[in-house]
GUDO-166486 format. One record per residue: residue number from 1; residue in three letters; x, y, z of N, C-alpha, C in turn. Coordinates in steps of 0.02 Angstrom, whole numbers, plus 50000, padded with zeros to 5 digits. Last residue first. Example, Ala and Ser with C-alpha at 12.3 -4.5 7.8 and 13.67 -1.06 7.14 Angstrom:
     n   res      nu      nv      nw     cau     cav     caw      cu      cv      cw
     2   SER   50642   49888   50354   50684   49947   50357   50645   50002   50394
     1   ALA   50660   49716   50390   50615   49775   50390   50660   49835   50390
This chain:
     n   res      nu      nv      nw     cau     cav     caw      cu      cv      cw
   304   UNK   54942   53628   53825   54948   53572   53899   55019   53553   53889
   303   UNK   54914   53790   53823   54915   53728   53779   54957   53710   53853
   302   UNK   54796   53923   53873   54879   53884   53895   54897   53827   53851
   301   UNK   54658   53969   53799   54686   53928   53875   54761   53896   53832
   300   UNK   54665   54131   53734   54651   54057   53730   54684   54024   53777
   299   UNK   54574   54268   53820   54620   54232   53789   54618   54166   53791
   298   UNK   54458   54405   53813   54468   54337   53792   54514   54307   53780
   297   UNK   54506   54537   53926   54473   54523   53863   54492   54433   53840
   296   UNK   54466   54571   54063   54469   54537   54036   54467   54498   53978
   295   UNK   54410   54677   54201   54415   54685   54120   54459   54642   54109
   294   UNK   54428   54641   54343   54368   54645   54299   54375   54625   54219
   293   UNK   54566   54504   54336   54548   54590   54356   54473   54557   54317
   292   UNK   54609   54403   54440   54574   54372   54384   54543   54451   54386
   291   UNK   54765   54291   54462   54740   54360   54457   54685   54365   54417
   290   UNK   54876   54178   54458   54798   54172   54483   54798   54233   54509
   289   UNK   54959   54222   54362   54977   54233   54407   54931   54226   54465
   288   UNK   54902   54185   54237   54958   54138   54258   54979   54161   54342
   287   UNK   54816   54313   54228   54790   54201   54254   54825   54174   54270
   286   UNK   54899   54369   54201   54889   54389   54274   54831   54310   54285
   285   UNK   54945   54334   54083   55018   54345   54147   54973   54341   54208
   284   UNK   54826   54366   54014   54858   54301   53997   54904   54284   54072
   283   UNK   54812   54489   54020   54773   54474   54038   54782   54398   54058
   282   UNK   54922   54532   53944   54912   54556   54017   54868   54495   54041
   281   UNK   54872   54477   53811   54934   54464   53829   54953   54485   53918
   280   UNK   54783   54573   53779   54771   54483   53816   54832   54465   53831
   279   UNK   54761   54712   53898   54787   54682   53846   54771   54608   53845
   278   UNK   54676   54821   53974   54697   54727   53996   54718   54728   53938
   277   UNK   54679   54996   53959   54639   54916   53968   54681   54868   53941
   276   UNK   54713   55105   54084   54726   55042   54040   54699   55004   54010
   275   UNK   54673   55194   54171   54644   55206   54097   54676   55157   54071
   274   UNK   54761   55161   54317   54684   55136   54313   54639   55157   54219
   273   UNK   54894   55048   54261   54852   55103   54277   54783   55106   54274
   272   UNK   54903   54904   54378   54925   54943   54319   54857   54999   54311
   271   UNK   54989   54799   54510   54954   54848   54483   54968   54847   54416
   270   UNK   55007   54667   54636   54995   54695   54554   54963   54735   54530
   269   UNK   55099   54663   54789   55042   54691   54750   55059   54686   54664
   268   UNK   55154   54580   54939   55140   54556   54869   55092   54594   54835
   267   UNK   55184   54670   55084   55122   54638   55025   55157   54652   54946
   266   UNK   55266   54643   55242   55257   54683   55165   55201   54630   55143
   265   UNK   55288   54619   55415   55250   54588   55346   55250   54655   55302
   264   UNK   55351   54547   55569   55369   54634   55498   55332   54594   55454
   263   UNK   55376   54547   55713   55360   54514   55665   55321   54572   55616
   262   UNK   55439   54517   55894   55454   54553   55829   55421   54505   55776
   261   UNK   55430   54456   56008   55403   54519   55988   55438   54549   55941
   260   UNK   55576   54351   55965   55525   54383   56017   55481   54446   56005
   259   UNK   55629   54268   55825   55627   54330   55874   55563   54361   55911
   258   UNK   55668   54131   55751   55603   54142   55767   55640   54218   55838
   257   UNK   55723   54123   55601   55729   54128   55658   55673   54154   55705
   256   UNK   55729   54010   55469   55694   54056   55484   55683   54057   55571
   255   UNK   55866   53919   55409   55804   53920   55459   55807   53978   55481
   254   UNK   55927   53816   55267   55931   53864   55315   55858   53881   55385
   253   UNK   55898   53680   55239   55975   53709   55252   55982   53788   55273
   252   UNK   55793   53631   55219   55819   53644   55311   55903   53671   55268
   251   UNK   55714   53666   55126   55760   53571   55144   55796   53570   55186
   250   UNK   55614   53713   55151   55596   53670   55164   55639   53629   55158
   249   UNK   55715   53842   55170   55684   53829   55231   55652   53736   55236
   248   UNK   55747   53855   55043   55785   53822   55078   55775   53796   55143
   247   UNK   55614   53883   54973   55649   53810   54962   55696   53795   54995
   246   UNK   55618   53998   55043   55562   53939   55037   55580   53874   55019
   245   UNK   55658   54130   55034   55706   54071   55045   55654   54017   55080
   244   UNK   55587   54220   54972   55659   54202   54934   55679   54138   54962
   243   UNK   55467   54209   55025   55455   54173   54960   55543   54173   54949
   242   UNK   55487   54297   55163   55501   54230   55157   55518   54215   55080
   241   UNK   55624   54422   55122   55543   54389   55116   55552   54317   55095
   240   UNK   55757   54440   55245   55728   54425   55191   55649   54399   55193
   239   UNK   55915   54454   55310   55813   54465   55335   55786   54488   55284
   238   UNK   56047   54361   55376   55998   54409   55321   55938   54425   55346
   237   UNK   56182   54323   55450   56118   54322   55460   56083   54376   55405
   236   UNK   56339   54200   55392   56302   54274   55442   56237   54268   55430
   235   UNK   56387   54134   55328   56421   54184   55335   56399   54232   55396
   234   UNK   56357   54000   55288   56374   54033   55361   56403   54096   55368
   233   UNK   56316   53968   55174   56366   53946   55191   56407   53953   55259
   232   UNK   56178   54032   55176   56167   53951   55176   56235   53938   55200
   231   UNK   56224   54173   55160   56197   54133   55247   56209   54078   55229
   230   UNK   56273   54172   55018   56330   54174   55103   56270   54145   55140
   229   UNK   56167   54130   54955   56216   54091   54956   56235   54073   54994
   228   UNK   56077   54219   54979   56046   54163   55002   56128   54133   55004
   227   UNK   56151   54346   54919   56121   54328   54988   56116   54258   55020
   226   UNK   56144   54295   54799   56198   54296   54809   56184   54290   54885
   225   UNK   55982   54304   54756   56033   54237   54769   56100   54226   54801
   224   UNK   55979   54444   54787   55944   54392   54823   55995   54351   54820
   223   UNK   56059   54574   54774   56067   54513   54747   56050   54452   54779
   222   UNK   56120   54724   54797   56067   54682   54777   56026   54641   54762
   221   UNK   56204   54711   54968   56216   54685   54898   56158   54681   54871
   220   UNK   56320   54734   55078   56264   54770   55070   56268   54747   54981
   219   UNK   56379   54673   55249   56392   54667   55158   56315   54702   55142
   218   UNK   56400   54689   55359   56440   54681   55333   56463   54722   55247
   217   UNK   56269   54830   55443   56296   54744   55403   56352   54730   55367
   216   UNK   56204   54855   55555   56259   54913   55523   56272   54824   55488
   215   UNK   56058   54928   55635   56097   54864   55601   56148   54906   55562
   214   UNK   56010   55012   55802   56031   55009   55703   56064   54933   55689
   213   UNK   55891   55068   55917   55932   55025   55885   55967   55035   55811
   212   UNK   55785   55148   55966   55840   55162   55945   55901   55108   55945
   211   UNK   55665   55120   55894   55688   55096   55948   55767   55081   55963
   210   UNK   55653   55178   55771   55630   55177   55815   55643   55176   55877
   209   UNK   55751   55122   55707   55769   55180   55723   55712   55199   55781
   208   UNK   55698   54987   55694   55739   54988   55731   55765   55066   55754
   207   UNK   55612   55018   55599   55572   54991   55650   55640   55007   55713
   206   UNK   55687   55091   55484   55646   55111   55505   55621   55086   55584
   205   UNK   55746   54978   55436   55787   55004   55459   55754   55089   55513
   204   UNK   55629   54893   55404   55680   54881   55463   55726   54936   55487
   203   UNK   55609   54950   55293   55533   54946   55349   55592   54925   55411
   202   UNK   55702   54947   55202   55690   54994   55232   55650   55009   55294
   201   UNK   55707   54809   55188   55757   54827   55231   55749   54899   55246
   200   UNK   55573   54828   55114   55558   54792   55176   55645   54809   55204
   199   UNK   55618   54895   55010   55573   54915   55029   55563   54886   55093
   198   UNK   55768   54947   54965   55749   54889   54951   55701   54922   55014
   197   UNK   55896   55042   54968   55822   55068   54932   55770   54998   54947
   196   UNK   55994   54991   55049   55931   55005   55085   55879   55031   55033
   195   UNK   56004   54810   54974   56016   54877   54995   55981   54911   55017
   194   UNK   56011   54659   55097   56005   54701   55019   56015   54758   55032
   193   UNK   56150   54623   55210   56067   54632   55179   56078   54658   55116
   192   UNK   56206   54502   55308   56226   54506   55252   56177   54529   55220
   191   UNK   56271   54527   55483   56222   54518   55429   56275   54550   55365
   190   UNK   56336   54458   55630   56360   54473   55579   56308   54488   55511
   189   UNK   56238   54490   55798   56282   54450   55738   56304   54483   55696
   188   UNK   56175   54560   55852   56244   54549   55869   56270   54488   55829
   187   UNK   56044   54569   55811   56079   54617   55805   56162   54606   55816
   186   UNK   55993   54445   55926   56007   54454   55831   56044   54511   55812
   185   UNK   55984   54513   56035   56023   54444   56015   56029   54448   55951
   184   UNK   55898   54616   56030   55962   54631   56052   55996   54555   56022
   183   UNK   55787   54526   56006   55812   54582   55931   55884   54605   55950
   182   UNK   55800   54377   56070   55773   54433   56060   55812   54479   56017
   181   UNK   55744   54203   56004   55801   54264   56013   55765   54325   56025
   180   UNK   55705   54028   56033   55679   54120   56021   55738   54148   56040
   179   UNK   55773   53926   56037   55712   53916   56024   55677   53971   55992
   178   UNK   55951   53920   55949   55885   53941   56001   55817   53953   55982
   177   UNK   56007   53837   55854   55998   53820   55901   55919   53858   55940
   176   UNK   56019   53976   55747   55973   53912   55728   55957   53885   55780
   175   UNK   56149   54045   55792   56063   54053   55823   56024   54020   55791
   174   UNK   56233   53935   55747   56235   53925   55838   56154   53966   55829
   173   UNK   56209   53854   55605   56226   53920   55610   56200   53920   55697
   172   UNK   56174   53780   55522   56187   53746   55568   56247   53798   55595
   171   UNK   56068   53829   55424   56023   53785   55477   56091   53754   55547
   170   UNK   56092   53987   55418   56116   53945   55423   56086   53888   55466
   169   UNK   55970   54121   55437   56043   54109   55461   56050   54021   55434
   168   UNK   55844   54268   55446   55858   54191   55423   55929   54154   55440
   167   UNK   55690   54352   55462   55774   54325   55498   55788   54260   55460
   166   UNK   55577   54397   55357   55612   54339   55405   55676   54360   55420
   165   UNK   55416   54453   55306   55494   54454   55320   55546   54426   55364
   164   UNK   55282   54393   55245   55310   54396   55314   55389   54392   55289
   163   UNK   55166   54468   55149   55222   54398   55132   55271   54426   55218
   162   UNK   54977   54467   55086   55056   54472   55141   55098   54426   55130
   161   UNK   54937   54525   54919   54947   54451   54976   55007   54494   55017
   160   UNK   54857   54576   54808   54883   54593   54885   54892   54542   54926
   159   UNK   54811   54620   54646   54833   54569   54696   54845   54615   54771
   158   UNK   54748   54726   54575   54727   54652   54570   54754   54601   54599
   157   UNK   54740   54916   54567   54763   54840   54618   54729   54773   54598
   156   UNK   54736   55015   54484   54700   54973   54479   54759   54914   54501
   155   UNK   54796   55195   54518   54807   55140   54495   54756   55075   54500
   154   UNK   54745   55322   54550   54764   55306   54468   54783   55227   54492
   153   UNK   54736   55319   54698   54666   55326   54640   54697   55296   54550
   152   UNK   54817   55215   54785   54818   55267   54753   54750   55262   54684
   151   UNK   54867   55125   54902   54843   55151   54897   54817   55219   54848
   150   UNK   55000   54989   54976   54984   55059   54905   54906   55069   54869
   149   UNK   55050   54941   55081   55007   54947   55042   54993   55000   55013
   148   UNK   55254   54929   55069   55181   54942   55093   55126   54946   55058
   147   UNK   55298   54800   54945   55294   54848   54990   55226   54872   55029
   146   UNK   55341   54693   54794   55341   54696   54864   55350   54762   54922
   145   UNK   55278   54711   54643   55314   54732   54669   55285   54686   54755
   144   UNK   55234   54724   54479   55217   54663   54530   55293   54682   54579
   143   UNK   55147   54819   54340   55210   54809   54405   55166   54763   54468
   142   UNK   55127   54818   54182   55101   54795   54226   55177   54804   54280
   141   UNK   55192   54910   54061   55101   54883   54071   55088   54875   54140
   140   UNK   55250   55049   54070   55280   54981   54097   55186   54944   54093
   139   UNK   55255   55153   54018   55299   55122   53995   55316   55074   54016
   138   UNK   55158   55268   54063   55133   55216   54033   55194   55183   53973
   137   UNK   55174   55347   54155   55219   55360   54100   55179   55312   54055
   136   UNK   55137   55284   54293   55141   55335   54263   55134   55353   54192
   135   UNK   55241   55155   54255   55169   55151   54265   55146   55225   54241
   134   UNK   55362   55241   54298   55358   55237   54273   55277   55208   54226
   133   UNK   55339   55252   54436   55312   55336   54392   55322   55299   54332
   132   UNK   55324   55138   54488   55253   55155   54499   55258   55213   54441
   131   UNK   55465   55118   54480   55413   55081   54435   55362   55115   54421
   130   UNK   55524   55215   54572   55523   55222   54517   55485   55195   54462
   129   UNK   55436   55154   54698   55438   55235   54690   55455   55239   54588
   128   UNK   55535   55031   54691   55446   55022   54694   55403   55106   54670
   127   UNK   55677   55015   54606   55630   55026   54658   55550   55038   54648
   126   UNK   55677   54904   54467   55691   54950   54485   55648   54947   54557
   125   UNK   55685   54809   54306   55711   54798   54374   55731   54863   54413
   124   UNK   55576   54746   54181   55617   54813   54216   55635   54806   54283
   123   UNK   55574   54640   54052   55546   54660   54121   55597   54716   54159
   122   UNK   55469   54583   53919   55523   54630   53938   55527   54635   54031
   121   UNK   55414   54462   53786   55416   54510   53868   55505   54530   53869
   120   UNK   55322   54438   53646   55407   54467   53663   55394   54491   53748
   119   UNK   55244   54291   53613   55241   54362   53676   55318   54364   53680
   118   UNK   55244   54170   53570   55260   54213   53517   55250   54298   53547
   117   UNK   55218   54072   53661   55292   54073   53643   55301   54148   53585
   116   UNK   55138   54040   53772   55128   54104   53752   55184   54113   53694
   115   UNK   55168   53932   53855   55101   53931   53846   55087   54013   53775
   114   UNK   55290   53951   53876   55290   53877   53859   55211   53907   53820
   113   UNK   55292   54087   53932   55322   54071   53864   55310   54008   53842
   112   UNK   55241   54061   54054   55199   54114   54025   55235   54088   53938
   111   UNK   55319   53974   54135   55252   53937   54125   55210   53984   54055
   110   UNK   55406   54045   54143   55435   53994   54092   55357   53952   54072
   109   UNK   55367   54144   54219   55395   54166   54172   55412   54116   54113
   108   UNK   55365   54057   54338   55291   54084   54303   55322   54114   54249
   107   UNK   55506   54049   54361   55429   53963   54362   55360   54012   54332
   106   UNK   55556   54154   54385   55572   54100   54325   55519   54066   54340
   105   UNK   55469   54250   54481   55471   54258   54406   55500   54167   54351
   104   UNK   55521   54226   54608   55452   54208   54580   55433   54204   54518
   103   UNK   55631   54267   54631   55615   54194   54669   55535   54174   54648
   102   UNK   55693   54365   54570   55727   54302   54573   55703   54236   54591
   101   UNK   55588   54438   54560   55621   54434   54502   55653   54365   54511
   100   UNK   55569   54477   54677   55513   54430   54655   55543   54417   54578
    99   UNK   55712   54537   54712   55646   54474   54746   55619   54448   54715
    98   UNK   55720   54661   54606   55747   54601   54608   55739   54531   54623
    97   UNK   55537   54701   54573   55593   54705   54591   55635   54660   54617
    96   UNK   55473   54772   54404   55464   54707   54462   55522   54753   54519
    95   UNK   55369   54791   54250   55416   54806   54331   55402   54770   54363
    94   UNK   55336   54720   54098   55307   54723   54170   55370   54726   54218
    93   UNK   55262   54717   53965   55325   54749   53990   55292   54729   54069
    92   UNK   55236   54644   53802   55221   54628   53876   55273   54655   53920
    91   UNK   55170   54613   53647   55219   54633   53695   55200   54634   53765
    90   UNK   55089   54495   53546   55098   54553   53565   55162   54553   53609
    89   UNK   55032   54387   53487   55109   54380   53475   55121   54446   53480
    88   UNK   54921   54243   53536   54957   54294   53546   54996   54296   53540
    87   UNK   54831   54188   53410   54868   54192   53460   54880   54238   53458
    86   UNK   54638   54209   53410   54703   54220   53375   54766   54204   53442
    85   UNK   54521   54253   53443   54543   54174   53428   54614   54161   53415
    84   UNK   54496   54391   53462   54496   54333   53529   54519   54270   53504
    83   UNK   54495   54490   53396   54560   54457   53375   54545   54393   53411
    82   UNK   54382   54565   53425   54375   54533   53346   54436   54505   53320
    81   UNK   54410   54599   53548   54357   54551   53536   54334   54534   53473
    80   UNK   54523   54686   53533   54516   54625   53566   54462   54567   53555
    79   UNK   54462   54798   53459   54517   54750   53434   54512   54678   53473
    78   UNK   54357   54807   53547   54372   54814   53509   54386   54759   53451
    77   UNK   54447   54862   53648   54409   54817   53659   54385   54786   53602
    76   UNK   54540   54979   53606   54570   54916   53602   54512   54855   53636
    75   UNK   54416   55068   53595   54466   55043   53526   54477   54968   53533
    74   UNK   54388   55078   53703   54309   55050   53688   54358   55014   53604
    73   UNK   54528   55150   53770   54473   55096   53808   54437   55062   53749
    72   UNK   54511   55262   53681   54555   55230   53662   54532   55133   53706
    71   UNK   54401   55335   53728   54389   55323   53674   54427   55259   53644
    70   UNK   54442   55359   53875   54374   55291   53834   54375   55274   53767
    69   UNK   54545   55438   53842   54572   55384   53858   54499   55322   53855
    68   UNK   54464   55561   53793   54507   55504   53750   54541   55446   53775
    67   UNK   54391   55579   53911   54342   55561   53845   54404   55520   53800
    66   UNK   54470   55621   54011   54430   55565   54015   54398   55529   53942
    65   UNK   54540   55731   53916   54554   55669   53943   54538   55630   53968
    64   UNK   54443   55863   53922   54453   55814   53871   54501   55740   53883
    63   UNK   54461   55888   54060   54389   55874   54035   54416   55827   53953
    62   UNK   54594   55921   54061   54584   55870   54075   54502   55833   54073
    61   UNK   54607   56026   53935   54612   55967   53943   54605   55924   53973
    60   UNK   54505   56126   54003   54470   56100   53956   54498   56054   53940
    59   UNK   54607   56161   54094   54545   56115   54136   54515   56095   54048
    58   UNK   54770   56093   54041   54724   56151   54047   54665   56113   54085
    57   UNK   54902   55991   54114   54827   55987   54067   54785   56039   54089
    56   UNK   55067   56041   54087   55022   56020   54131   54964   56044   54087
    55   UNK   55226   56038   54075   55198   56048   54059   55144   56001   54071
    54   UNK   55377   56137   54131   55322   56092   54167   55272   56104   54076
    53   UNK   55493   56233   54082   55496   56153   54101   55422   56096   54096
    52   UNK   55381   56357   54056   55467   56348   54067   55478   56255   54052
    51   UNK   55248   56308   54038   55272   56354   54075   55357   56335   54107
    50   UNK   55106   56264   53926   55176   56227   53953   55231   56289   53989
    49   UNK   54967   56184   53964   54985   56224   53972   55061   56215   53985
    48   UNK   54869   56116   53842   54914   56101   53883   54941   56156   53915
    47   UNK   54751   56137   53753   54755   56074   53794   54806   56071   53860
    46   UNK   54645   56254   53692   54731   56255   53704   54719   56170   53767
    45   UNK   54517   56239   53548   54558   56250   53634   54610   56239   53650
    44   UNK   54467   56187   53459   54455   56235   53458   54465   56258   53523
    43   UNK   54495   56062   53410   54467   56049   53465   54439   56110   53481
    42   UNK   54587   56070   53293   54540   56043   53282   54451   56068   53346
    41   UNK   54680   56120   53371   54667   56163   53328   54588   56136   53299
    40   UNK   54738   56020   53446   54700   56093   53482   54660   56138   53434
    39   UNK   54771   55931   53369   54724   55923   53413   54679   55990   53425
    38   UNK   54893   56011   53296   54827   55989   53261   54748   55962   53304
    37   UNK   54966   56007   53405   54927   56061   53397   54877   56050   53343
    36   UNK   54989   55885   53426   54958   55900   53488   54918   55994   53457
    35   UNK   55069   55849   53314   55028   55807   53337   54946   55849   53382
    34   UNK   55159   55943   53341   55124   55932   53269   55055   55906   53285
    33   UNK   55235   55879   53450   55205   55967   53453   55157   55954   53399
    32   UNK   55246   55759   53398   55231   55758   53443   55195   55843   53466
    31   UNK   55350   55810   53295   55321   55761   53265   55259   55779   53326
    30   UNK   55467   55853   53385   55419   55916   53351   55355   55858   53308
    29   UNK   55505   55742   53447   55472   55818   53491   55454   55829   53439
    28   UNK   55484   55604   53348   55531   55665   53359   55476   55700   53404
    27   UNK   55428   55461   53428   55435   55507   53400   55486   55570   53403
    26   UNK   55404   55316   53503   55473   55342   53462   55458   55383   53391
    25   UNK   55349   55368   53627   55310   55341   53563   55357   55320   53497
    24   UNK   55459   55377   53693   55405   55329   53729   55372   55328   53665
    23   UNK   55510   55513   53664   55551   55455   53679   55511   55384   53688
    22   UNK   55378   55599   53667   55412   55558   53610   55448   55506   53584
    21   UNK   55362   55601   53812   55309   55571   53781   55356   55549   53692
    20   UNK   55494   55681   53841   55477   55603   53860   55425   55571   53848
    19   UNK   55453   55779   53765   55519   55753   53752   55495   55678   53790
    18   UNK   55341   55862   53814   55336   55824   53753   55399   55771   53741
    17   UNK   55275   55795   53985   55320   55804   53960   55328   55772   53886
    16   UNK   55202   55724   54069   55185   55795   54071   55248   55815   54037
    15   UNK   55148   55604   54051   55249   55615   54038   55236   55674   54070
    14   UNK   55022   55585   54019   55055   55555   54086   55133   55568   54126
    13   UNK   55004   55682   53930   54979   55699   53986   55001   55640   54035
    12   UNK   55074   55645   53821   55098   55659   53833   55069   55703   53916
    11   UNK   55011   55507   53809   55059   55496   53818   55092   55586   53854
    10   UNK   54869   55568   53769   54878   55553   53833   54954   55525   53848
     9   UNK   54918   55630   53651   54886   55670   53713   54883   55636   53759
     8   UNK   54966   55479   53569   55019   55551   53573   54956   55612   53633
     7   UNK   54807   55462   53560   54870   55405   53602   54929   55464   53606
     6   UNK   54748   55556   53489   54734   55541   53541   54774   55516   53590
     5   UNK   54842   55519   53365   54824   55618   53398   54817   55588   53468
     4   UNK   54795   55422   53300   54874   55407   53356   54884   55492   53393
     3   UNK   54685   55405   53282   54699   55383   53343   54751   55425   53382
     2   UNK   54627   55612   53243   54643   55535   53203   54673   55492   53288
     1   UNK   54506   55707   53180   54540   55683   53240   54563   55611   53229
């Protein structure tokens, strides 16, 4: 029974799929069948069951899948704790989405390379639904997303902060003037939002169907900054997480509107799967990100 047998079975028990477990190991399919039947053959049991399209873990596989994903666990510990002095010059993939891409990532992204310069990172820009399968898949190490609280057995949570969703407009924009607006008052402006896959314009578009209201907005654009632009210039009104427009709030060129019985919060979460273990290079992003998970393998402090 050799590693990469093991790493090719659980790649292909997260893909439930040989073609997208190959694409991900950059193997051929049949390299990957090879792989998996030498397992079985060894193992003296069928692992997978594959039926037209689907392919899913017999019970004797998923009895055998706790055991190889420790096995692979106790490896890279391992490794880790007989590399601990060494720099780091691993890889680092981590989902996000646009938000925290735009308004949180460069200052910790530049803090992670000043301190880390020989970490190739990568980062993936997608909805919160797609990250998470990708996680799944084990093609993304780590996701730092904004949405409801997410709750799920496979994954291992190490952050959760609320972040309060705002009205926002032009500091010298006429509803800046009022002390409080109500939701009928806001609504009758002009908005400029992200799109609706976007997780908190969804929580709105939601709150208001509720109550049977809708926003119908001008402009519909991915693009935090571009957002921030038009309001700052007057174009109209957004509703955004605070952290995007923090710096403008504090130099007043725009202002967070204050609406009557209304107030929407999402959470700041960092996940990664729960059979992972911490890379240092992970392990490195989530200090930088004052995140401090259980498993932790040894990395060297930041140069000054």
């Amino acid at each position: 029974m050799e590693l990469r047998e093991i790493r090719t079975f659980l790649q292909v028990a997260h893909s439930n799929s040989f073609s997208r477990a190959a694409e991900e190991l950059g193997y051929s399919q049949a390299a990957v069948t090879i792989q998996i039947r030498s397992l079985e053959q060894e193992l003296e049991t069928r692992l997978f069951d594959r039926i037209g399209k689907q392919t899913v873990l017999t019970h004797n596989g998923q009895v055998f899948y706790e055991y190889a994903a420790a096995i692979l666990k106790e490896v890279d510990c391992a490794r880790a704790a007989v590399s601990g002095g060494k720099e780091l010059t691993g890889r680092l993939c981590i989902g996000t989405i646009e938000s925290i891409c735009a308004a949180i990532f460069p200052e910790l992204l530049e803090a992670y390379h000043k301190a880390y310069p020989k970490v190739s990172v990568s980062i993936i820009l997608n909805t919160p639904d797609v990250l998470l399968e990708r996680l799944g898949r084990n093609s993304i190490d780590l996701v730092y997303l904004l949405d409801r609280r997410i709750c799920d057995p496979r994954w291992k949570k190490v952050m959760e902060e609320p972040e309060e969703i705002v009205f926002v407009s032009a500091a010298s924009h006429p509803a800046a003037r009022a002390l409080s607006l109500s939701l009928d008052e806001i609504l009758t402006h002009p908005f400029i939002l992200t799109e609706k896959d976007a997780s908190y314009r969804f929580a709105l578009d939601q709150y208001l169907a509720a109550a049977g209201k809708s926003l119908k907005p001008f402009l519909e654009i991915g693009n935090t900054e571009f957002i921030v632009n038009l309001v700052r210039s007057g174009m109209g009104l957004s509703f955004l997480p605070e952290y995007t427009v923090r710096k403008e709030l504090e130099a007043q060129t725009l202002c967070a509107l204050r609406v009557r019985d209304f107030q929407m919060h999402a959470w700041k979460q960092i996940l990664y799967h729960k059979d992972k273990w911490v890379t240092r290079e992970m392990a490195a992003f989530l200090e930088l990100a004052n995140v401090f998970p259980d498993q932790v393998p040894p990395v060297e402090s930041p140069q000054a």
